[in-house]
C-alpha positions in Angstrom: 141.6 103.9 116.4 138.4 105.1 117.7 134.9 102.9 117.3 134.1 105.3 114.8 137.1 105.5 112.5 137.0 101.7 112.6 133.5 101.4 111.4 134.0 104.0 108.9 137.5 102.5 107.9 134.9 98.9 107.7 132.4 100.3 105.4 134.9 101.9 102.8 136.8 99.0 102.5 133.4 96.8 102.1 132.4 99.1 99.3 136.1 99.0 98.1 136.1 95.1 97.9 132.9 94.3 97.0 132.8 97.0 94.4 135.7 95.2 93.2 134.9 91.4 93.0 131.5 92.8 91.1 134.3 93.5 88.3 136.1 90.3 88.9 132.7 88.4 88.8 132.2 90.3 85.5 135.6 89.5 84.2 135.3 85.5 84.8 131.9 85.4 83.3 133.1 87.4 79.8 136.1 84.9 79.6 134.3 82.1 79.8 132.3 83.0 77.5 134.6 84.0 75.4 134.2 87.8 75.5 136.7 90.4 76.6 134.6 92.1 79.0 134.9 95.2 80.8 137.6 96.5 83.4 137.6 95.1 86.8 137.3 98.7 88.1 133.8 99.2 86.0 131.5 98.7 88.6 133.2 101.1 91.0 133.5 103.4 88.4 129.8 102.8 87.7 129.1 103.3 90.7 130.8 106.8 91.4 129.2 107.9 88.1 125.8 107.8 89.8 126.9 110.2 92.7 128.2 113.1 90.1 124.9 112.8 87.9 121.7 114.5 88.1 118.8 113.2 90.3 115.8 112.9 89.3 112.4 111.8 90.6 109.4 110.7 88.4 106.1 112.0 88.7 104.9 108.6 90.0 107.1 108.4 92.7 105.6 108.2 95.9 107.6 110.6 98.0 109.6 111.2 100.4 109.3 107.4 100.9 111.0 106.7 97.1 114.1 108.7 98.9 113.7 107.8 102.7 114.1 103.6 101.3 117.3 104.1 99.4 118.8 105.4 103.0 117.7 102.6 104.9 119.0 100.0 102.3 122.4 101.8 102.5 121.6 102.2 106.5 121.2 98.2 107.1 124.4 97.2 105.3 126.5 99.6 107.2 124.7 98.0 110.3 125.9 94.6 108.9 129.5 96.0 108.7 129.1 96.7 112.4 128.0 93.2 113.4 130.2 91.8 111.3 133.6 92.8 110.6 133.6 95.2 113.3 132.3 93.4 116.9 132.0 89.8 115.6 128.3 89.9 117.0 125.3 87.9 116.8 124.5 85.7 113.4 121.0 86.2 113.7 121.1 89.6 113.2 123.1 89.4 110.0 120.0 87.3 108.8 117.5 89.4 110.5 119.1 92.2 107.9 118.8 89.9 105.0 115.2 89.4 106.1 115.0 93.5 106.3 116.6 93.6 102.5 114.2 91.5 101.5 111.5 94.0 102.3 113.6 97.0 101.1 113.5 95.4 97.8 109.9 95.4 97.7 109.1 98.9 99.2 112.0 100.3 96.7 110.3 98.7 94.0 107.0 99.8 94.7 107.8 103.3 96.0 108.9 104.4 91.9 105.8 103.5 90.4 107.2 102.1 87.6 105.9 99.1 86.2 108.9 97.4 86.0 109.5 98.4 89.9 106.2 96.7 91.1 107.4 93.6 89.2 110.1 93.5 90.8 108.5 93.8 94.3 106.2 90.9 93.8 109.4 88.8 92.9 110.9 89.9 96.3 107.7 88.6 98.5 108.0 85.1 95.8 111.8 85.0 96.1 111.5 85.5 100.1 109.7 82.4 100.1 112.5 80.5 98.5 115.4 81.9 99.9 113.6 81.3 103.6 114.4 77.2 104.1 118.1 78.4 103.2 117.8 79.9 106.6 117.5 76.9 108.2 121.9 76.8 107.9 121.2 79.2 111.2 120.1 76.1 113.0 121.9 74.1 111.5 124.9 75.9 112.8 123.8 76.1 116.3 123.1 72.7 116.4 126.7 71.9 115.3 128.1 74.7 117.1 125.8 75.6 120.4 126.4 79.1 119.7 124.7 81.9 117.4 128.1 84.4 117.9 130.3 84.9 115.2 133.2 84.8 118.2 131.7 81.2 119.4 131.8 79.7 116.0 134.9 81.2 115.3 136.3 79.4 118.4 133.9 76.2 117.9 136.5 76.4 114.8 139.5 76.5 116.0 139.5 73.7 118.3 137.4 71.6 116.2 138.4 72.1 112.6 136.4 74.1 109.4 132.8 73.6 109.3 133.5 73.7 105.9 134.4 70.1 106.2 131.8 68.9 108.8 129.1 70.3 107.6 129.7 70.9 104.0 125.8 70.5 102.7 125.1 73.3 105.2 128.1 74.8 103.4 126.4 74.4 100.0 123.0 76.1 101.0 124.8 79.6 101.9 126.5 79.4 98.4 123.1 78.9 96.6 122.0 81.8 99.4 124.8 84.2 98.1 124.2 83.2 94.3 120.6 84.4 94.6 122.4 87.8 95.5 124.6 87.4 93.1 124.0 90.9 90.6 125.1 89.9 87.4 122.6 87.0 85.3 122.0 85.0 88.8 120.3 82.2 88.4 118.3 82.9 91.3 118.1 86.9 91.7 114.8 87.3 90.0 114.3 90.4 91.5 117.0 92.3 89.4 116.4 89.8 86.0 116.7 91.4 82.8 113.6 90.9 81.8 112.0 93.4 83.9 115.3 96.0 83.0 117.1 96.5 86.6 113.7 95.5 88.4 114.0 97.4 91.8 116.3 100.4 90.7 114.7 100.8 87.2 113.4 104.5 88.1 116.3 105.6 90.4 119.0 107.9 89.2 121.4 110.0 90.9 122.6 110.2 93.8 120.0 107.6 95.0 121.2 105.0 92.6 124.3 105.7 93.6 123.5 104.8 96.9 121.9 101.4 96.1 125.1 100.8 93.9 127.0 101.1 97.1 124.7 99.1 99.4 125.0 96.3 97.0 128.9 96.3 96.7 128.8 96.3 101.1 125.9 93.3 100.5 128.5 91.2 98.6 131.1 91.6 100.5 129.4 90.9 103.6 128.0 87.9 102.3 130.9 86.5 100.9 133.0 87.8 104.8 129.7 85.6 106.7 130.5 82.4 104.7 134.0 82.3 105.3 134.0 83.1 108.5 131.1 80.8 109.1 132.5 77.6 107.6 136.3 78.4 107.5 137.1 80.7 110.4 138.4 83.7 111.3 141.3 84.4 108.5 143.6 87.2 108.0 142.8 90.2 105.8 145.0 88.5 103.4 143.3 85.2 104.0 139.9 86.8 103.5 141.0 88.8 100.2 141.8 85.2 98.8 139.2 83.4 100.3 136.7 86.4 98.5 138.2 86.1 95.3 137.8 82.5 95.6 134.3 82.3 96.2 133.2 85.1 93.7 135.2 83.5 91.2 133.5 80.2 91.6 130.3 82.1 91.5 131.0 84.0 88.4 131.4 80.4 86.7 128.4 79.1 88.1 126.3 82.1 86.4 128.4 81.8 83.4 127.1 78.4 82.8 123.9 78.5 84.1 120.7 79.7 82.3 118.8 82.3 84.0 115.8 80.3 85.5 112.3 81.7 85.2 110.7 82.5 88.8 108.8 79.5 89.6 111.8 77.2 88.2 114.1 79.0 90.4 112.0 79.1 93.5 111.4 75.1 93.2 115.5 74.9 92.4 116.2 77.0 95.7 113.5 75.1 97.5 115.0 71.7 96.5 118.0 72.3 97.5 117.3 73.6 100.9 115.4 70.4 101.9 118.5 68.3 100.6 121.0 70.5 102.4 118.6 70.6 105.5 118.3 66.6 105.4 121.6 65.8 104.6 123.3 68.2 107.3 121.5 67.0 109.8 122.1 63.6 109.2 125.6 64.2 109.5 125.4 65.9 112.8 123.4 62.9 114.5 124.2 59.4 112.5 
C-alpha cells in the first residue's frame, strides 16, 4: 500500500470510528438516564445528511474566510491522522494541532457573524486558558520517558510497563483534556454548550457543516488513539477498538452524571485539576 492509500485508508476509518463512538457515547448517556436514545449510527448518519443538503451562507458571513476555516479544521485533523496513526511522529505536534483547533474554533465562530458564533469564540480564547496547564502531561511525559516520539514512548513502554500505571495522575489530566472535547453535554466544552445553540457551527449548513461534522468524528478518535497509545502502548487494531470503546464509554458516564458547568466553574474545575495532576505526577517521578 502506497503512503497515500494508507493515509486515505487512516482518515476514513478515523471518521468511521469516531463517527461511531459519538453514537455509543450517546447511547450510554440515554441509558443511564433512562431514555432509549438514538441509533449508534445517528451521528454518522447525521453527518452524511449535511453533505447532501443545501449550502448556504448568511449575509453576515465574512467571506471567503467563513468557507476557507471549515477546510483548514478538516485539513489539521487529517494532518493529525498522519502524525498519528500513520508515521508514529512527534507528540508535540499533535498538541501543536490542538493548540491550532483552538484558534479554528474562534475564527469559525467569529467568521459567521452570528451572535451565538462570537460567543462561542470568546469561550475558545477562555477555555484555551484552562485547557493550557493540561498541557503540562507533554512534560510530564518526557520527563518520565526522555522522548517526545510516539515510537520512543511506545518503546519506553514496552520495556518498562504502561504509563498508565506509573504515571496515572498524568493519566487523569488527558481524560479531563478529552472530556472538554467531549461533543455531547461536556462538562467542560463550553464552546459548543447548549446555551449558545451549537456555539461555533450555529450558522454553518451544508456541505461546510458537514465538514466540521467530520473533523470532529477524526478529533475524537485521535484523542482517544493519543491516550492509549500514550499511557498503554502500542495495541492492535483490535486492542485499540476495545481500548476506544472503553474510554468513550467511561466518558459518556462521566457527562451523564455530571452537570454542565457554567464557564468560570469549569475553567477553575479544569485549572484545579491540572495543578493536582501536575503536582502529584511529578512527585511520583522524583520521591
Amino acid at each position: 500500500m502506497n503512503l497515500m492509500a494508507e493515509i486515505l485508508l487512516n482518515v476514513l476509518i478515523a471518521f468511521f470510528i469516531g463517527s461511531l463512538l459519538f453514537g455509543l457515547q450517546r447511547k450510554v448517556m440515554a441509558r443511564i438516564q433512562m431514555r432509549p436514545g438514538p441509533p449508534i449510527i445517528q451521528h454518522l448518519l447525521h453527518t452524511l445528511k449535511f453533505f447532501i443538503k443545501e449550502t448556504v451562507f448568511p449575509k453576515t458571513a465574512a467571506m471567503p474566510f467563513y468557507v476557507v476555516i471549515t477546510l483548514i479544521l478538516m485539513a489539521i485533523w487529517v494532518a493529525a491522522v498522519i502524525i498519528g496513526p500513520v508515521t508514529h511522529g512527534p507528540l508535540l505536534l499533535l498538541f501543536a494541532i490542538f493548540a491550532i483547533h483552538k484558534i479554528v474554533e474562534h475564527n469559525a465562530g467569529s467568521s459567521s457573524g452570528s451572535p451565538y458564533g462570537k460567543l462561542s469564540c470568546v469561550r475558545a480564547v477562555f477555555s484555551a486558558a484552562a485547557e493550557l496547564p493540561l498541557f503540562a502531561v507533554l512534560i510530564i511525559i518526557y520527563l518520565k520517558t526522555g522522548t517526545m516520539d510516539l515510537a520512543g514512548i511506545i518503546a519506553y513502554q514496552d520495556a518498562h510497563g504502561a504509563l498508565l500505571l506509573s504515571i496515572p495522575l498524568t493519566a487523569l489530566m488527558f481524560i479531563v483534556l478529552i472530556i472538554s472535547k467531549s461533543y455531547y453535554f461536556s462538562p467542560f466544552n463550553i464552546t459548543l454548550a447548549k446555551d449558545i445553540i451549537s456555539g461555533f457551527e450555529t450558522e454553518h449548513f451544508g456541505t461546510l457543516r458537514g465538514f466540521i461534522m467530520m473533523s470532529e468524528s477524526i478529533t475524537w478518535y485521535m484523542l482517544v488513539w493519543i491516550f492509549l497509545t500514550v499511557f498503554i502502548g502500542g495495541l492492535s487494531p483490535i486492542g485499540y477498538l476495545i481500548g476506544m470503546v472503553i474510554v468513550t464509554a467511561v466518558i459518556g458516564l462521566i457527562n451523564a452524571i455530571t452537570p454542565i458547568l457554567n464557564p468560570n466553574h469549569s475553567v477553575m474545575a479544569e485549572v484545579t485539576l491540572a495543578f493536582i495532576g501536575i503536582v502529584g505526577s511529578i512527585a511520583m517521578i522524583y520521591i
